[in-house]
C-alpha positions, 0 to 999 in steps of 0.5 A, a space after each residue: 500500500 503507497 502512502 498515499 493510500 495509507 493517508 486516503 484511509 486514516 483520513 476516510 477512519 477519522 471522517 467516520 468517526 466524526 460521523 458517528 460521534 457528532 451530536 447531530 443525527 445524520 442519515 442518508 436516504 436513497 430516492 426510495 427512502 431506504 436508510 444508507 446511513 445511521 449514525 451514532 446519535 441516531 442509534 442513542 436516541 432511538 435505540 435501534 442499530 444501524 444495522 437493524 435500520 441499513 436498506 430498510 425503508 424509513 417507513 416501515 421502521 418509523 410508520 408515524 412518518 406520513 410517507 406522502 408528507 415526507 415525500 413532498 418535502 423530499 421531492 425538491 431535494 432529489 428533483 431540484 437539488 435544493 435543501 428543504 427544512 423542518 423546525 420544531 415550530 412547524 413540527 416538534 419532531 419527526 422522529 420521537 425520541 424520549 428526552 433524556 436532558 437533564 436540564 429540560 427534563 420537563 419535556 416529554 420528548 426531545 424538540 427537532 430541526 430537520 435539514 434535508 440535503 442533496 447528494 449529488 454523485 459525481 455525475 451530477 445526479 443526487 441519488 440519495 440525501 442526507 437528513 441532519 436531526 438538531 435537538 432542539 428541545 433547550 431552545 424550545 422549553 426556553 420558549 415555552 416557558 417565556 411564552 407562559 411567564 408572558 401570558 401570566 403577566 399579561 393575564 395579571 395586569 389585566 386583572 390589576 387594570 380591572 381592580 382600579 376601574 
């Protein structure tokens, strides 16, 4: 092996390690939604290994996944090579995973932004994207909570407007 070669694959080993050890879900679908890629944030969260999910289709392993929902927001993706976005505001979560911080132990389940990207082979065509899952949930119960503190101090000014009259 030249070392040329040998630096290819230690840079290729780290790259996967990186993948697996990010705390961002990564994974990459192909144009019939069957799972290429589960990294390791995904499998701490669900619990289900990638090789329980590989060349499954993302359906049958996640039936809550609206099949035709998911297919409009993806179709751009493949047919247009553009990225299409999920938030939490729009919908708490596509893949309902259990909330285990600490921190915003009050949520029953972990808020997320979903990124949908094309990747384009190197002929131009995007034949699989991949999906970024960002747990969103400190940034949610911090909203939520505000969000109740302004109801709260609006319902009282209210109620010390009423008490003058």
């Amino acid at each position: 092996m030249s070392q040329t070669d040998l630096e290819g694959l230690q840079e290729f080993h780290w790259m996967m390690d990186m993948l697996q050890s990010v705390d961002v879900g990564i994974v990459v679908l192909d144009r019939n939604y069957r799972v290429k890629v589960w990294n390791g944030f995904m499998e701490s969260h669900s619990g289900i290994l990638p090789s329980d999910v590989r060349d499954k289709s993302l359906f049958s392993v996640f039936p809550s996944i609206t099949e035709t929902w998911f297919s409009k927001k993806a179709r751009p993706v493949f047919e247009l090579k553009t990225r299409a976005f999920m938030t939490w505001e729009q919908r708490p979560y596509l893949f309902k995973f259990p909330n285990y911080r600490p921190i915003t132990g009050s949520e029953p389940f972990m808020y997320q932004n979903i990124t949908l990207s094309p990747l384009v082979s190197a002929n131009g065509v995007v034949d699989h994207i991949s999906m970024m899952i960002y747990d969103m949930t400190d940034i949610a119960a911090g909203k939520k909570q505000l969000e109740a503190l302004q109801v709260h101090q609006s319902e009282e000014e209210e109620r010390k407007g009423r008490t003058f009259l």
